[in-house]
N, C-alpha and C positions, 0 to 999 in steps of 0.2 A: 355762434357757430364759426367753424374754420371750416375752408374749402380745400380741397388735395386735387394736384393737378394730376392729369392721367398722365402716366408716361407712353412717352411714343414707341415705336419698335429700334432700340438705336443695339438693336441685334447687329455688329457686323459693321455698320456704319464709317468703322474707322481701320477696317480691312481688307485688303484685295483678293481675300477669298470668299468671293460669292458670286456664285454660276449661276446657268439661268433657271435649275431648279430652286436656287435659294430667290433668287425674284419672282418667281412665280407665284411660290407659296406667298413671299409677303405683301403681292400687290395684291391677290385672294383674302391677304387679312385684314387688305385696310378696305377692298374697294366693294368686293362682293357681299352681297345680302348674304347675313348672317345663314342660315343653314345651308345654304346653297354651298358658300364659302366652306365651310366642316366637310362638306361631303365631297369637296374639288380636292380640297387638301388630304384627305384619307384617300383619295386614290392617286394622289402620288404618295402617299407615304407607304402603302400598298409597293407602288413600282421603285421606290428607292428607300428601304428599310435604313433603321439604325442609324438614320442622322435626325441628330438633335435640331439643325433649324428648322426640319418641319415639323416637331412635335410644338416645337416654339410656337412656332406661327398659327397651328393649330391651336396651342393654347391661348394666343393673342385674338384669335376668332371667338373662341368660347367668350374668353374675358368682355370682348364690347357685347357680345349676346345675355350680358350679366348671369352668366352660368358660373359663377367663381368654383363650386368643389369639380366641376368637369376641367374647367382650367388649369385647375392646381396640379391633376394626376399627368395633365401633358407636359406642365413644367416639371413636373418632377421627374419623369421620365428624360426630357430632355437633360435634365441636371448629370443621368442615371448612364447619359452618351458621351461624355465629358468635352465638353463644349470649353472653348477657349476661354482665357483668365477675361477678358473684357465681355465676352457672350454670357460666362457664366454672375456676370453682373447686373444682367440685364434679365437674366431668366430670376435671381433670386428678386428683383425687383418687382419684378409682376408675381413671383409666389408671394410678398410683400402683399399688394394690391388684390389677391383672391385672400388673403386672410383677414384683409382690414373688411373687406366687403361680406366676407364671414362675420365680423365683430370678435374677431379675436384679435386683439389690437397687441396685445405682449406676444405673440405670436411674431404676425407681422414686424414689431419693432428686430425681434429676431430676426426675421430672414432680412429685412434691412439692411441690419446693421453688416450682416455677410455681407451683403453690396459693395455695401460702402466698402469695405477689405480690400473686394477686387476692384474698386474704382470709386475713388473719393470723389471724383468730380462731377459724378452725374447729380443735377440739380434736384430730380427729383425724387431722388431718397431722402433729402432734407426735409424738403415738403411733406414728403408721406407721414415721415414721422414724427413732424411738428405735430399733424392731425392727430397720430395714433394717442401721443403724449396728452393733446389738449382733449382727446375723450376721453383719456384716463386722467386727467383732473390736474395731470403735474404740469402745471405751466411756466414756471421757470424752464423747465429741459425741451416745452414744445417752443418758447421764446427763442433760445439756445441753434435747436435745427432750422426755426426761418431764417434764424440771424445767417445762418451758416449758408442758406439758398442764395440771398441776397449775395453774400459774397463774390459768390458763383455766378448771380447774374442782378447785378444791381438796378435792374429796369424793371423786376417783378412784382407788377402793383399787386399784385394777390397775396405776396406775402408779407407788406408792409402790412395787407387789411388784416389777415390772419393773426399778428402779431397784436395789433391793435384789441383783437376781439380777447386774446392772453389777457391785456392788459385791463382790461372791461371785466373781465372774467373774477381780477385779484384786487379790482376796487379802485385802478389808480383811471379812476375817468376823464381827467384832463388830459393825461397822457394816450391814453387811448382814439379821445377824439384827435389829436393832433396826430396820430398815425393812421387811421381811416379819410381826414382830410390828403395826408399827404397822397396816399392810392389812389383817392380818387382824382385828384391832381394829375395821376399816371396815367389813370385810365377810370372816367367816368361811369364806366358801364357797370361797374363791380355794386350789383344792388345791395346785395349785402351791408356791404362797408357804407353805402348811404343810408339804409332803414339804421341799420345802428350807430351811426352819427348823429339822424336824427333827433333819435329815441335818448339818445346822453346828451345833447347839448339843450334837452326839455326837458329834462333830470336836472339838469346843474340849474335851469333857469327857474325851475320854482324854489329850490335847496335855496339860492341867492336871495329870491322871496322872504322868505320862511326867517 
């Protein structure tokens, strides 16, 4: 298995247009209990129609409530209010993340890959769709987008482990353990990447046996 990091709300993050309706809604999306939150947020979007960040945020509420098709229709919507070249990367992101969590993982690589269009650098489009690739069995190309996360943030023991489990996946288990060691190297906590170090380095020691 590969692990996909959730992406955070980095709505706006890099703009100085955001009032205190737009921090309302998104402190409601990170802080408030899930229904509470949907019903705070629809009565400002009620008082201030037709902007896209609060259907965002809205849909950023559903999404941690794991309600992905209720998610998707507010990002879409939000997509539908033409939200800036940097916002609208962050909303196809999370449409990304209610499809993967659908299991339509070619789906998802799609709105992805839009992300990626309007902003190459956000790290976790890579991630996402290292995932989407390695449940679709293509592991060279889910190899390809961790490599590509790394670049972007070379501290990410998650996706040295991710990469490692590719390589676990296509047989090369030497390599594999040597990329699960290094993760955990990074950060020890990653269970994962230690049951499956394990679990390969008791593989190799009977094969050696034998």
């Amino acid at each position: 298995s590969v692990y996909s990091i959730i992406p955070g709300a980095h709505f706006r993050d890099r703009t100085r247009d955001a009032s205190v309706v737009f921090h309302a809604a998104k402190i409601l999306s990170q802080t408030v209990e899930g229904p509470q939150a949907v019903a705070r947020i629809q009565k400002l979007i009620e008082s201030f129609p037709n902007r896209y960040d609060l259907h965002f945020f809205m849909g950023l509420a559903l999404e941690y409530q794991e309600k992905p098709r209720e998610a998707l229709k507010e990002f879409e919507t939000a997509l539908d209010l033409n939200p800036g070249p940097l916002d609208i990367a962050s909303v196809h992101t999370h449409i990304g993340v209610c499809l993967k969590d659908m299991e339509d993982y070619k789906g998802a690589i799609e709105a992805l890959e839009l992300a990626r269009e309007f902003d190459p650098n956000l790290k976790e489009i890579y991630n996402l769709l290292g995932f989407c690739y390695f449940t679709l069995k293509e592991h060279e190309r889910s190899i390809e987008q961790f490599e590509r996360a790394l670049e972007l943030d070379p501290g990410s023991a998650i996706d040295y482990a991710n990469i490692g489990s590719n390589l676990r996946e296509m047989g090369h288990k030497k390599e594999a353990i040597r990329l699960y060691q290094i993760a955990l190297e990074m950060d020890s906590t990653i269970e994962f990447a230690r049951e499956n170090l394990a679990r390969l380095e008791g593989e190799l020691a009977v094969s050696s046996k034998q």
